[in-house]
C-alpha positions as CSV (number, residue, x, y, z in Angstrom):
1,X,-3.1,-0.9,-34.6
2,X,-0.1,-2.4,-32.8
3,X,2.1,-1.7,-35.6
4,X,0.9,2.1,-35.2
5,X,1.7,2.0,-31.2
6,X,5.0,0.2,-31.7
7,X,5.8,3.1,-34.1
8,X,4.8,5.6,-31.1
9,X,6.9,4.3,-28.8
10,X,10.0,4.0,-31.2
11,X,9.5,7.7,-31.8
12,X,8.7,8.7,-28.1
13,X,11.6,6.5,-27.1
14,X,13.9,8.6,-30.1
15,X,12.8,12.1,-28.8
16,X,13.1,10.8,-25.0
17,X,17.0,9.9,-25.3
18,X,17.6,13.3,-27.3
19,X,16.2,15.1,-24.4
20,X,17.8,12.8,-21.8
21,X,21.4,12.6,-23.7
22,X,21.9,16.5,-23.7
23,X,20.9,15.9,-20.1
24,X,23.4,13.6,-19.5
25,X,26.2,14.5,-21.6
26,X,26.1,18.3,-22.0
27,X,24.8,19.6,-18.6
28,X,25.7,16.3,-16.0
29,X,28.3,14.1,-16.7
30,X,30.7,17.3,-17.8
31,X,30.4,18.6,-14.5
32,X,31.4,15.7,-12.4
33,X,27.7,15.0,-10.9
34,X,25.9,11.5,-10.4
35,X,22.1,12.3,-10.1
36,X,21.7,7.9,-9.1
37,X,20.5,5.1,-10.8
38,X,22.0,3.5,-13.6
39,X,22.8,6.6,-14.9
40,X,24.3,7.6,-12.6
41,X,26.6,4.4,-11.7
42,X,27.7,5.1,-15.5
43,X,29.0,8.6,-15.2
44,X,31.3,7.4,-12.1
45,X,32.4,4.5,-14.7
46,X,32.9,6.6,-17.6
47,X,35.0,8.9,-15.4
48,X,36.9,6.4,-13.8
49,X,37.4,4.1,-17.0
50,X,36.8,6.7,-20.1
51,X,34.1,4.1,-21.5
52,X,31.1,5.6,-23.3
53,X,28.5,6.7,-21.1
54,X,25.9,5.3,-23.1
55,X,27.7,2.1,-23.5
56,X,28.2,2.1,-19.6
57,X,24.1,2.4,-18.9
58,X,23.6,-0.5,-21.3
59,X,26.3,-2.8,-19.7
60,X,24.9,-1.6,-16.4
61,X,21.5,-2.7,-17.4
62,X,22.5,-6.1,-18.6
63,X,22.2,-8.4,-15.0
64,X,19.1,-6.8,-14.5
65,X,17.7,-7.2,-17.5
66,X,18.1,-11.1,-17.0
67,X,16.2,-10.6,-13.8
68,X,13.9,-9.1,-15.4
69,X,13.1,-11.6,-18.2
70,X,13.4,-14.4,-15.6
71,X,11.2,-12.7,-13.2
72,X,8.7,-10.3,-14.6
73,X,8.3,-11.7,-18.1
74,X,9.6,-11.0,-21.6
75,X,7.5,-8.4,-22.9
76,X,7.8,-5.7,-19.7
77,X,11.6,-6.3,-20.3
78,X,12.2,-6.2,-24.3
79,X,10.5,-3.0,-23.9
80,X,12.4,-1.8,-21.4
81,X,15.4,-3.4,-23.5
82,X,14.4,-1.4,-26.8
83,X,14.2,1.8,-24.6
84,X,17.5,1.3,-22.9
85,X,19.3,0.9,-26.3
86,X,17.8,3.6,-28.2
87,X,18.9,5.6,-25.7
88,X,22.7,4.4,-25.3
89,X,23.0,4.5,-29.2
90,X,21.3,7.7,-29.0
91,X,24.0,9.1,-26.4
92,X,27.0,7.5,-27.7
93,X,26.7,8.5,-31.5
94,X,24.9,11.2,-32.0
95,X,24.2,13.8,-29.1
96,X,28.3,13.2,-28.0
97,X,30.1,13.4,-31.2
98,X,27.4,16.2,-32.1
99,X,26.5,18.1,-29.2
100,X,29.0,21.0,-27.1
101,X,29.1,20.2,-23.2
102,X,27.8,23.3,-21.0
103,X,31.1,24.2,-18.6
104,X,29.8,27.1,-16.8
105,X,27.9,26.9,-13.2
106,X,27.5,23.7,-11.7
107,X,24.1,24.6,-10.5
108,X,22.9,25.3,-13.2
109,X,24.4,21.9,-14.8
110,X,22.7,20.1,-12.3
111,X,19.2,21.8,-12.4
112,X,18.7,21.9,-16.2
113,X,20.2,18.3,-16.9
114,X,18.2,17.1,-14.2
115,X,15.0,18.9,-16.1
116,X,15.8,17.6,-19.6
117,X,16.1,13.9,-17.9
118,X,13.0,14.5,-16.1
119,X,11.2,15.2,-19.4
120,X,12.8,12.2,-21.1
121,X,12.2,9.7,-18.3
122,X,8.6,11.4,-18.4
123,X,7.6,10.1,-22.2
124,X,9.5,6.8,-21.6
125,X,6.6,6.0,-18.9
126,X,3.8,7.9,-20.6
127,X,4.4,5.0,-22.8
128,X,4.1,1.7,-20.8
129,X,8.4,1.3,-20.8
130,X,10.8,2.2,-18.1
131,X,14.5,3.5,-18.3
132,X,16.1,0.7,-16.8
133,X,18.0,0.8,-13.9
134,X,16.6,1.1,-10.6
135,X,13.2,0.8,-12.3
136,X,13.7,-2.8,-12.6
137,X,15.0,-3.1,-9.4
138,X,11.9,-1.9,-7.7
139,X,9.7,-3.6,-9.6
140,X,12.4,-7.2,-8.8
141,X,12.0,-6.3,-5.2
142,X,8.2,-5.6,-4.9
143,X,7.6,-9.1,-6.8
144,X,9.9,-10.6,-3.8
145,X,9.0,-8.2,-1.1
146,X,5.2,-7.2,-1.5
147,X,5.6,-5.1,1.9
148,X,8.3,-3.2,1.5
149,X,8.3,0.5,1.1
150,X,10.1,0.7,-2.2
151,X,10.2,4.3,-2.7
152,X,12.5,4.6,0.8
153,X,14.3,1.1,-0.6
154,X,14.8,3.4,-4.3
155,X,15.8,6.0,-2.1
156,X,18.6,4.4,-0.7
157,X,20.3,3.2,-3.7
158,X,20.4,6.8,-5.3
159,X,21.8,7.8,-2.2
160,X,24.5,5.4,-2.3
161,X,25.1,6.1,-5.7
162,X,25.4,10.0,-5.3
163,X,27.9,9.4,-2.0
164,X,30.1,7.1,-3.9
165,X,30.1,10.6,-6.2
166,X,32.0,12.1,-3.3
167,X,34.8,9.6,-3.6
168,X,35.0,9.0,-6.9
169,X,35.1,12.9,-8.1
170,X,37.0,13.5,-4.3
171,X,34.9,16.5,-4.2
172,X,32.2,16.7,-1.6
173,X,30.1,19.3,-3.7
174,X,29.4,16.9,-6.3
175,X,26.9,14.9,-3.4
176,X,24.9,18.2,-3.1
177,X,24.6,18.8,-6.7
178,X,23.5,15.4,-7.2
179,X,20.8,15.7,-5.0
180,X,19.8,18.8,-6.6
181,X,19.8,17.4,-9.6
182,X,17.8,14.2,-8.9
183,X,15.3,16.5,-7.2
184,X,15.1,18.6,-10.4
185,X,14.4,15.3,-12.3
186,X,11.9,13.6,-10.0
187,X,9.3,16.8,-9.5
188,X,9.4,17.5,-13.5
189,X,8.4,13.5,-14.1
190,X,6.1,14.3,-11.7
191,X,4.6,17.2,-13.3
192,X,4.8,15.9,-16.7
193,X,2.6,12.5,-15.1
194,X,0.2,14.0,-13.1
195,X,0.2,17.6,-14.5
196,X,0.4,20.8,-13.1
197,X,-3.5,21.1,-12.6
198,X,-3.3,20.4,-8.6
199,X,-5.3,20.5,-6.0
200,X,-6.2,19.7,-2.4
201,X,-9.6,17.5,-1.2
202,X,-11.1,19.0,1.6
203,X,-13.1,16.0,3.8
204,X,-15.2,18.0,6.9
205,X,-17.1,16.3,9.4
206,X,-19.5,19.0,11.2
207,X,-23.2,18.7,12.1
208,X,-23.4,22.3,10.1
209,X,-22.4,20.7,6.9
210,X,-25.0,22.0,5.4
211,X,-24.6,25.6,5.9
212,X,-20.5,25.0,5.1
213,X,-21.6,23.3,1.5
214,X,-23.8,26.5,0.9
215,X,-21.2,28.8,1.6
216,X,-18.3,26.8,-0.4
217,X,-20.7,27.1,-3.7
218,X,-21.9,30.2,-3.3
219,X,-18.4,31.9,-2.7
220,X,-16.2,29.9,-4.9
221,X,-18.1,28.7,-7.0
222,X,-17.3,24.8,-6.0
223,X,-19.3,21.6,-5.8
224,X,-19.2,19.5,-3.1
225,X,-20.5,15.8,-2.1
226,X,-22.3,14.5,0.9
227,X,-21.3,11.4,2.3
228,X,-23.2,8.8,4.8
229,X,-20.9,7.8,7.4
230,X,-21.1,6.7,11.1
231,X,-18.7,7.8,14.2
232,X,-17.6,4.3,15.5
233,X,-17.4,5.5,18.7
234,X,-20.8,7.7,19.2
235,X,-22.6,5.3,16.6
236,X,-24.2,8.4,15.1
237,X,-24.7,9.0,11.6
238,X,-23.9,11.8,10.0
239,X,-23.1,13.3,6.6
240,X,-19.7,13.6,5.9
241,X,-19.1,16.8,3.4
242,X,-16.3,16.0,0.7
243,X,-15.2,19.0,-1.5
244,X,-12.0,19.4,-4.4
245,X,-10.4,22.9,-4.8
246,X,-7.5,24.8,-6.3
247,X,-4.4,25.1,-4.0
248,X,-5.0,28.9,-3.8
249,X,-8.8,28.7,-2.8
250,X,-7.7,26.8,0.6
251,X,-7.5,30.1,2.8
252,X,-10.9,30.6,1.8
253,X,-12.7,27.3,2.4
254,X,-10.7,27.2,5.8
255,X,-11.8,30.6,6.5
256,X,-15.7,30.0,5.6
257,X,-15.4,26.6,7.8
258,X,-14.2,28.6,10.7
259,X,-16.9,31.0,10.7
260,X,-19.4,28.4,10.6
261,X,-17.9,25.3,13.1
262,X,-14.6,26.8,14.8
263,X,-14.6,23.1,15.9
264,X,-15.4,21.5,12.7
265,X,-13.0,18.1,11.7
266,X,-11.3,18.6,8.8
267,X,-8.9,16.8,6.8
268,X,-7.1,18.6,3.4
269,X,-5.0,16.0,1.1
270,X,-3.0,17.2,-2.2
271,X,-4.4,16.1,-5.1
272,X,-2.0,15.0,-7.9
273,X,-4.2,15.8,-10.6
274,X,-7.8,17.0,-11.1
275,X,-9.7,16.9,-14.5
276,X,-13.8,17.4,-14.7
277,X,-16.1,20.4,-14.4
278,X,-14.1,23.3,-12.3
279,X,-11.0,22.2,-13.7
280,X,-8.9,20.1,-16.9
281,X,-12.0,19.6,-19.2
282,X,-10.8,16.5,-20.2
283,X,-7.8,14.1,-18.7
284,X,-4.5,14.5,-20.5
285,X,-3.1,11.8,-22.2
């Protein structure tokens, strides 16, 4: 059995530096843009130095990879090792020597090679492994700072990395085209994680729950859940109505909860994914 999952992540790490290498090499890197991360910090060095990209991300990786082992144990970082140089070798020796670099619109550059990599990066965490990089760095500074907001800490860095763009390329559009295409890549990982199948959660508090829940199921169709729950400051209990829906059915909940309690409480939160009766039949893997 592990044999058979060591084989699955060779081959999802294989088709996951094919998709991320045309990313890289034929839509980004030709067309002077550094979407962050260690990616990123490689493209500035191969354009600077004319050192393989691929061999650039590995070197790149290297400190951190020490970290890593010293920090968050040896098997989280040989498999983020084995990822890292399937992909470099990948880049260096068969997508470059092989592959034709786009060299029309820089938009366009930006917003499919931030796709491809988005896809890539996408399998690599499907499978347990990261891409390196700033991966390991949020994961080294969450084991030193529990309380930090990584994501804004992440955040940062990139940025750093896609100003230092600027400078390096001495062309300001190549900031703006970096952002674009890290935006490209972070909603299709997103997608690819969570899926597509979104939704909001509607929570209402209203003594006319009842007649809202009626109204929910009889015109869309939709369960919903009743929750005990107490006010802390009126000490009443109360039920507390707790429904999931499809983006696109939200005008019509808020309309049917306004024509029952105008002064209802209501809270609506996105859903990243929703899979049961109503919606995915099963969760995808």
């Amino acid at each position: 059995m592990k044999k058979n999952e060591y084989l699955k992540d060779v081959v999802y790490d294989v088709v996951s530096s094919v998709l991320q290498g045309i990313g890289v090499y034929c839509f980004i890197a030709n067309c002077n843009i550094a979407p962050g991360g260690a990616t990123g910090v490689a493209i500035l060095g191969n354009y600077i130095t004319g050192m393989p990209i691929g061999l650039l991300t590995f070197l790149v990786n290297v400190p951190l990879f020490i970290m890593s082992y010293m920090y968050l144990g040896k098997v989280r970082t040989f498999k983020t090792l084995k990822t890292v140089l399937i992909g470099s070798v990948i880049l260096d020796l068969v997508i470059a020597p092989i592959f034709p670099q786009y060299v029309g619109d820089r938009l366009m550059s930006s917003a499919f090679g931030g796709i491809l990599c988005g896809i890539g990066m996408a399998m690599v965490f499907m499978r347990g492994s990261t891409t390196g990089g700033t991966d390991i760095v949020a994961k080294l500074l969450q084991r030193k700072y529990p309380h930090m907001q990584i994501g804004f800490a992440l955040m940062l860095i990139d940025l750093v990395i896609i100003a230092a763009s600027a400078v390096v390329f001495n062309n300001i559009e190549a900031v703006l085209y970096g952002l674009l295409s890290l935006i490209c890549m972070t909603k299709t990982i997103d997608a690819f994680l969570y899926g597509i199948n979104r939704g909001a959660m509607v929570t209402i508090v209203s003594p006319r729950n009842e007649e809202i829940a009626e109204e929910i199921m009889r015109q869309l169709d939709r369960g919903a859940t009743f929750l005990q729950s107490r006010g802390a400051y009126s000490k009443k209990s109360c039920e507390t109505l707790f429904c999931v829906i499809e983006n696109k059915q939200f005008y019509l909940v808020k309309e049917i909860i306004d024509s029952i309690d105008d002064k209802a409480f209501v809270i609506v939160s996105e859903t990243k994914e929703v899979y049961g009766e109503g919606f995915l039949a099963e969760r995808v893997e």
